[in-house]
C-alpha positions as CSV (number, residue, x, y, z in Angstrom):
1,X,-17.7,74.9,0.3
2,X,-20.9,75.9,-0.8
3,X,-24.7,74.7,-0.1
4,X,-27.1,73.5,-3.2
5,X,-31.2,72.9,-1.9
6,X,-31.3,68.8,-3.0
7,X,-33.9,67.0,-1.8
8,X,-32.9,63.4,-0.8
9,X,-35.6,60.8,-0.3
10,X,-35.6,58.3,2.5
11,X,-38.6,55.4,3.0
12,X,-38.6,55.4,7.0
13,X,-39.0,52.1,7.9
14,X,-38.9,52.1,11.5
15,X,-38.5,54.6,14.3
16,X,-36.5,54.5,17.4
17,X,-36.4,56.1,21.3
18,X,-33.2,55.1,22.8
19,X,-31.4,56.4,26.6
20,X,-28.3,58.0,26.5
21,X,-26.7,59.2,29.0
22,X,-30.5,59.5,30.4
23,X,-31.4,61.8,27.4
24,X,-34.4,60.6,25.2
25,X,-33.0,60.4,21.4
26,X,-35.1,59.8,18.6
27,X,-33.8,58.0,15.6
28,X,-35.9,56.8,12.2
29,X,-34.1,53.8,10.6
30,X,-34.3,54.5,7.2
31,X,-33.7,53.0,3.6
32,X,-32.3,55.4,0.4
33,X,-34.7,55.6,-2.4
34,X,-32.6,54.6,-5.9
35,X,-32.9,56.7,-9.3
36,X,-30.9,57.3,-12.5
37,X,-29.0,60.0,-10.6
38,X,-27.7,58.0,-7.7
39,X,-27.2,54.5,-9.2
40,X,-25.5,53.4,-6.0
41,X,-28.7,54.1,-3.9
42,X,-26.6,54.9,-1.3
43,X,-27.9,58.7,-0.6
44,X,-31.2,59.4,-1.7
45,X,-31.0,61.5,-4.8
46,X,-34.3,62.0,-7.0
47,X,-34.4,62.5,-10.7
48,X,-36.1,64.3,-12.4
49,X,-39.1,63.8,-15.3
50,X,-40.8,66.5,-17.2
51,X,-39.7,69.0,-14.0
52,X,-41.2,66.5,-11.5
53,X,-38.7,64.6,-8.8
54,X,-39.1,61.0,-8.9
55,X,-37.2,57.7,-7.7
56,X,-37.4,54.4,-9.1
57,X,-37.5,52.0,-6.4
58,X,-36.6,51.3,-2.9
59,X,-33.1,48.6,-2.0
60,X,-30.6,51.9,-1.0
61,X,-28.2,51.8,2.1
62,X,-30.2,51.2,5.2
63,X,-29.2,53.6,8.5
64,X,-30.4,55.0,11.4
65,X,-30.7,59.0,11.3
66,X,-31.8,61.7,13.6
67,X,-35.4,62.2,13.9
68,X,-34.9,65.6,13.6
69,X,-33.2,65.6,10.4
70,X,-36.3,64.8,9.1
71,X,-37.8,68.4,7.3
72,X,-41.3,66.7,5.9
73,X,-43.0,63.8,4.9
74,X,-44.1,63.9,1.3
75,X,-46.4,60.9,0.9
76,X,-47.0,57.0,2.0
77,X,-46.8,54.3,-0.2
78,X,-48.8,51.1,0.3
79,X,-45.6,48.2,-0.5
80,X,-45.7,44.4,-0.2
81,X,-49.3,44.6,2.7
82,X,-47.6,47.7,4.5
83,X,-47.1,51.5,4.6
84,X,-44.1,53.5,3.7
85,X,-43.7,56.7,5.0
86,X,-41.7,58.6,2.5
């Protein structure tokens, strides 16, 4: 096994503070960005364009995600009368 730096975009669309077990966890439901490198849409992936990372749309797989697997926000995008944070 071996580790690669990829950076993965995610549009959080909501966020969440759930009880369990009487512990606060923090969760951001979030929806995969789709590119030319991850067709599916399923996990994020960029492309790139003249050495810059870019994605072409939103409509990936939806899911809820640690809050604290969350390294940076890169930008907001103002979609359909509402923020995304990317």
């Amino acid at each position: 096994m071996q580790r690669a730096n990829v950076n993965v975009f995610w549009a959080v669309q909501n966020y969440a503070l759930v009880y369990i077990d009487r512990n606060p966890q923090a969760f951001a439901y979030i929806e995969c960005v789709k590119s030319t490198s991850d067709r599916l849409g399923a996990f994020g992936l960029a492309e790139k364009r003249r050495d810059t990372e870019c994605f072409s749309s939103l409509g990936g797989e939806m899911r809820y995600v640690s809050l604290m697997s969350i390294d940076a926000v890169v930008g907001t995008l103002f979609v359909r009368e509402r923020h995304v944070v990317l």
